[in-house]
matplotlib code that plots the C-alpha trace (Angstrom):
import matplotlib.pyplot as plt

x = [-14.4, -13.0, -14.8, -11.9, -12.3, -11.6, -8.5, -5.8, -2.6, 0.4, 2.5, 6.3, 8.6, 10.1, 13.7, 16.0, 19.4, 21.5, 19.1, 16.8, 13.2, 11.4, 8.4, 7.4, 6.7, 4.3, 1.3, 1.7, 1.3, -1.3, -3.2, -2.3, -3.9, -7.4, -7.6, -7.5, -10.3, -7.9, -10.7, -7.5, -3.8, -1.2, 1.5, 4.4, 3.9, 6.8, 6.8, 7.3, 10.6, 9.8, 12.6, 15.0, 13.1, 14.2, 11.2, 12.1, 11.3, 8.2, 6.6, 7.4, 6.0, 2.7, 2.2, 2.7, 0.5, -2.0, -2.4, -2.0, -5.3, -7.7, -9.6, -10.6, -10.4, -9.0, -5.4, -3.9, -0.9, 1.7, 3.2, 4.7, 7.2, 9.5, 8.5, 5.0, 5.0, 7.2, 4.1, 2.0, 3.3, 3.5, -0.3, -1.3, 0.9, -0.3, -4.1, -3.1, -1.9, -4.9, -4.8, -7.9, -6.9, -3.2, -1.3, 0.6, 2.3, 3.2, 7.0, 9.8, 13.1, 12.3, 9.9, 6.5, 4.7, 0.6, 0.5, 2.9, 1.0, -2.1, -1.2, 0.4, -2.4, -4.9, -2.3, -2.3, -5.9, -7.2, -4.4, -6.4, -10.2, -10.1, -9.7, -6.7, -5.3, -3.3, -1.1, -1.0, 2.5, 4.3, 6.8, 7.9, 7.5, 8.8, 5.3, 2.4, -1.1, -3.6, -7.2, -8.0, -5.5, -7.1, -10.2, -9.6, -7.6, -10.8, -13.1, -11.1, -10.0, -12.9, -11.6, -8.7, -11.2, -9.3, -7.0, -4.7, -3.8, -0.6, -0.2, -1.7, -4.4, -6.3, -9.6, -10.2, -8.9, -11.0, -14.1, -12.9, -12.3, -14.9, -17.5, -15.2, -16.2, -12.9, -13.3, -10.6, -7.5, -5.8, -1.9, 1.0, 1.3, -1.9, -0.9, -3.4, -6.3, -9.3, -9.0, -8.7, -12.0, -14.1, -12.9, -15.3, -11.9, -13.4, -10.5, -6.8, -3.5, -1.8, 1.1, 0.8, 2.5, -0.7, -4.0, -6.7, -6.0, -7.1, -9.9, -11.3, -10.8, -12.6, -15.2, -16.0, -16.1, -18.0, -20.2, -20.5, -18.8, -16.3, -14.9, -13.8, -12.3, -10.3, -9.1, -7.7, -6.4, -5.0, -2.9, -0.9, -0.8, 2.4, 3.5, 2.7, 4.5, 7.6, 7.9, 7.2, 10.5, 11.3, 10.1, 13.2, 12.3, 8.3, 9.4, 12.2, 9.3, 6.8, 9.2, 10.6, 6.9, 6.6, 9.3, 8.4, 4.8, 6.7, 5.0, 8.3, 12.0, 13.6, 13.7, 16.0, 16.0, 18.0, 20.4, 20.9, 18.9, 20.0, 18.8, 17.1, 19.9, 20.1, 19.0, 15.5, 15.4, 14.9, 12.5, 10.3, 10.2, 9.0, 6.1, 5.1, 5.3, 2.9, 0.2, -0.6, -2.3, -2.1, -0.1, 2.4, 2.7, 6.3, 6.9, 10.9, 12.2]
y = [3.0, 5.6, 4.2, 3.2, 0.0, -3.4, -5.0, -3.2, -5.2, -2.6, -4.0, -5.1, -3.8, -6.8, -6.3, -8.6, -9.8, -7.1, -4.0, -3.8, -3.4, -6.7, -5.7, -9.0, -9.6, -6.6, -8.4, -11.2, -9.7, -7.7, -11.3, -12.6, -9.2, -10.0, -13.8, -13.4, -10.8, -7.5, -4.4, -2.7, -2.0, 0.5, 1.0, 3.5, 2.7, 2.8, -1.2, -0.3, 0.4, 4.2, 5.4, 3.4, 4.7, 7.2, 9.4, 6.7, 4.0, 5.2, 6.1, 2.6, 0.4, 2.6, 2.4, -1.8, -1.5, 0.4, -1.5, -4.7, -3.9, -2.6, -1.1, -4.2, -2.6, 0.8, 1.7, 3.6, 6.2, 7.5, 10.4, 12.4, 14.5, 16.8, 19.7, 21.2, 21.5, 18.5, 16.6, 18.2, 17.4, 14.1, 14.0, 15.5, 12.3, 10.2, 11.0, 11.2, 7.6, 6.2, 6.9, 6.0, 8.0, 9.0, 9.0, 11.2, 12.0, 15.5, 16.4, 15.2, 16.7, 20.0, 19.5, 21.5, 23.6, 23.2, 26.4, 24.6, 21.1, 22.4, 24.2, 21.0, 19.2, 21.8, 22.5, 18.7, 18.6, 21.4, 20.2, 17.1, 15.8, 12.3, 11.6, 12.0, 9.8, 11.1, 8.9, 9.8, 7.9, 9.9, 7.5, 7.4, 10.9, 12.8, 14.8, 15.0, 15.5, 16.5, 16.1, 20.0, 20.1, 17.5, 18.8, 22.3, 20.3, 18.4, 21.3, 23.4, 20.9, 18.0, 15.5, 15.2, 12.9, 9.6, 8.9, 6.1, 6.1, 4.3, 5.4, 2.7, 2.8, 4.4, 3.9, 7.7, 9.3, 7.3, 8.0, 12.3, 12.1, 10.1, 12.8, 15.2, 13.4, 11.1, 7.5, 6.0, 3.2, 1.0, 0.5, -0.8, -4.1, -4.8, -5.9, -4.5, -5.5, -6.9, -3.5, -1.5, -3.3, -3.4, 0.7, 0.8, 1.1, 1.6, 0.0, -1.4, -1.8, -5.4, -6.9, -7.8, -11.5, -13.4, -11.1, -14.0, -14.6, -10.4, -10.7, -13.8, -12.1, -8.9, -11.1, -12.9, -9.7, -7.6, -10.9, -11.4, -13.9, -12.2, -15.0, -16.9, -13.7, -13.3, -17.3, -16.6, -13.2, -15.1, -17.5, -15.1, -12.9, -14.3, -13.4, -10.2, -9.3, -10.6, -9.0, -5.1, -5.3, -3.2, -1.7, -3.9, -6.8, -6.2, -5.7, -8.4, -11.4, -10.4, -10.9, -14.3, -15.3, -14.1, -15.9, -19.1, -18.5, -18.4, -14.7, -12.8, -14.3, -12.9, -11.8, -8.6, -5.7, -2.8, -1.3, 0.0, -2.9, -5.0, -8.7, -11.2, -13.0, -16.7, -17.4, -15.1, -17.4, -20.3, -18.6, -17.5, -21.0, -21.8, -19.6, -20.5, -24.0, -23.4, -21.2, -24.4, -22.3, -24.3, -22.0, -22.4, -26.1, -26.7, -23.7, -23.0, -19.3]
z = [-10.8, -8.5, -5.5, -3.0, -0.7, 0.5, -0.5, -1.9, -2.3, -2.3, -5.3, -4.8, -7.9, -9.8, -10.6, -12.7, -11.0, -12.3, -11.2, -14.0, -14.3, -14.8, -16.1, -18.1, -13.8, -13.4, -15.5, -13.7, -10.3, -11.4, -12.4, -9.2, -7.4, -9.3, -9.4, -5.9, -5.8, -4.6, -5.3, -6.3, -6.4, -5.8, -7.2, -5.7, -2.0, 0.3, -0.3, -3.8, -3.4, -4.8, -3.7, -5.5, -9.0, -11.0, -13.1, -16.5, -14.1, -12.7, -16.2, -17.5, -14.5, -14.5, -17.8, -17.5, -14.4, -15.9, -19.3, -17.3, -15.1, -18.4, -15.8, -14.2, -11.0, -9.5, -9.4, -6.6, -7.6, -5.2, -6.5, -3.7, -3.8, -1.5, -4.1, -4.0, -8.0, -8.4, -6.8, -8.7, -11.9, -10.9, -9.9, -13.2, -15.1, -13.2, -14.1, -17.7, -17.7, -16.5, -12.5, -10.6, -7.3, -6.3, -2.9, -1.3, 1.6, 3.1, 2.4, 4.0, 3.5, 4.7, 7.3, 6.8, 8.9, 8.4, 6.3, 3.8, 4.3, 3.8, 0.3, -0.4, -0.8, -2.1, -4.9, -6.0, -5.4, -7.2, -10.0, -11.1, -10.6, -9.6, -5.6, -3.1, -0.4, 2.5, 3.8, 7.3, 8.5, 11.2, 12.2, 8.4, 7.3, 10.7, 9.7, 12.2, 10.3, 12.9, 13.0, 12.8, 10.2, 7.9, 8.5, 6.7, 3.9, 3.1, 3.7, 1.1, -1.3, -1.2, -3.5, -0.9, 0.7, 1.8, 4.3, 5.0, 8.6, 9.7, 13.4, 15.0, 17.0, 14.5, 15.9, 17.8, 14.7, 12.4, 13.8, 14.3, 10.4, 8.9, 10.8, 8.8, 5.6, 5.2, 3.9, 6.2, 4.3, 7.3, 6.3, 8.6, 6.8, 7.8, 11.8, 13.2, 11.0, 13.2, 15.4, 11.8, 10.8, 14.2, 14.1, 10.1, 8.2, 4.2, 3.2, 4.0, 2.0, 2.9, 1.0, -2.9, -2.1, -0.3, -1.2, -1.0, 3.1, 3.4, 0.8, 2.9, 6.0, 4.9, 3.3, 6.3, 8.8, 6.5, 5.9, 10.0, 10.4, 12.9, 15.0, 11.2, 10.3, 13.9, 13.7, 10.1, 10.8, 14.0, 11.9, 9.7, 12.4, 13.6, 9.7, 9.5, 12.9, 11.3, 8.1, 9.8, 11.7, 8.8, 5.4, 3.7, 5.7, 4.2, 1.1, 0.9, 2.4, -0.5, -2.9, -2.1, -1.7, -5.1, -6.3, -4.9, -6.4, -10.1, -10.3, -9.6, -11.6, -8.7, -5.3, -5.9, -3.8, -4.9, -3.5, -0.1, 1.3, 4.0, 3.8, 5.9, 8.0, 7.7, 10.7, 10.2, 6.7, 9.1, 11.3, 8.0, 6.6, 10.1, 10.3, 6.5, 7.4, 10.1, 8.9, 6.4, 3.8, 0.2, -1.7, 0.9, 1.0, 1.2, 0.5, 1.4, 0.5]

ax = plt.figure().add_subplot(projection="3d")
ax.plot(x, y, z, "-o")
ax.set_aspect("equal")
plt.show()
């Protein structure tokens, strides 16, 4: 049950109009996850909106998350924090309530040395017993996380043994950390996802809105079927590339998907979010339209 691979759908928050948790949503996305044959989910990654939860919040929607999944399949924690022991406690919670594996990444408000990353990391690990995930996103987090440096924090803490890279290319720091002992988790919206695969990624975290295209496109490369996987991976492509022109943009697309798909009531992002223009409405409707795929069929956010 702890094993960590294939498809695991990062899962949107579902908010009511005025603010609110939705959480009659939350079952329903979690359905939608394992119909469609995700090997997982997390919950409380930066397309979770985590940021816009307060502590309440965050014990409620893993609590629905977790009962909603009966350990059907694993579920994937974030529980960062800018506080060593605020992480910490988080981590510890977070196993109580059912946690298969949590994810973290390094502090960011006061930006840490390696000493102070490294303890990081051994103090969450040592804290609990079931595995860790570094999420390894410079461009987010302002916080490098170097090869020799990961190295030592799997060496002294061992069940800090995943990483999810999100610097793409990831293929030369891959292969350096799976000889290190890392299992290796592709992120980034899942762009660059036939290089993240041909590089012997164990795993990758798409969207929550459309997981059957990534479980058919894992299924078919890991099957052989390589050039299938490229022409479907080729169709969305133009997708994917859209929504990462920002995390509110990501977040904003799987949640009007969700809508339309009746899984979601609304398509409400709190507060500060900029939304899609107009005009990029048009140019998403457009793309949809084009990629053809059923659940889509005239399909107009």
């Amino acid at each position: 049950m702890n094993e960590i691979s294939g498809v695991l759908p990062v899962l949107a928050v579902p908010f009511k109009r005025d603010g609110s948790l939705d959480l009659d949503s939350i079952p329903k996305l979690v359905e939608h996850c394992i119909n469609n044959k995700a090997n997982g989910v997390v919950i409380f990654g930066l397309a979770s909106e985590l940021y816009k939860l307060n502590d309440s919040e965050r014990i409620q929607i893993l609590e629905k998350v977790i009962s909603s999944v009966n350990s059907r399949v694993p579920v994937i924690v974030g529980t960062e924090h800018s506080g060593t022991l605020a992480a910490v406690a988080r981590s510890i919670e977070a196993e109580k309530l059912g946690a298969s594996a949590l994810m973290l990444y390094p502090p960011t408000f006061i930006k840490p040395d390696e000493a102070n990353v490294l303890s990081y990391f051994k103090e969450v690990g040592s804290a609990v017993k079931i595995p860790i995930i570094i999420q390894d996103a410079p461009a987010w987090t302002g916080v490098p996380l170097p090869v020799s440096l990961l190295s030592r924090i799997i060496k002294e803490q061992p069940n800090v043994c995943y990483i999810k890279l999100e610097s793409p290319p990831i293929g030369d720091k891959a292969k350096l950390l799976k000889s290190e002992g890392f299992k290796i988790i592709a992120g980034y919206g899942a762009i660059h996802l036939m290089e993240d695969l041909t590089a012997g990624i164990d795993g990758f975290m798409p969207g929550c809105s459309l997981p059957g295209i990534f479980v058919e496109i894992n299924d078919l490369f890991k099957s052989g079927n390589v050039e299938k996987a490229r022409t479907l991976y080729q169709l969305v492509l133009p997708l994917l590339t859209f929504q990462l022109t920002s995390l509110d943009t990501f977040i904003e697309i799987q949640k009007l998907l969700l809508k339309h798909l009746q899984i979601f009531s609304t398509s409400y992002c709190r507060e500060p979010h900029i939304p899609i223009s107009s005009e990029r409405i048009d140019y998403l409707n457009l793309l949809l339209a084009e990629i053809g795929l059923k659940e889509l069929e005239g399909v107009r956010v």
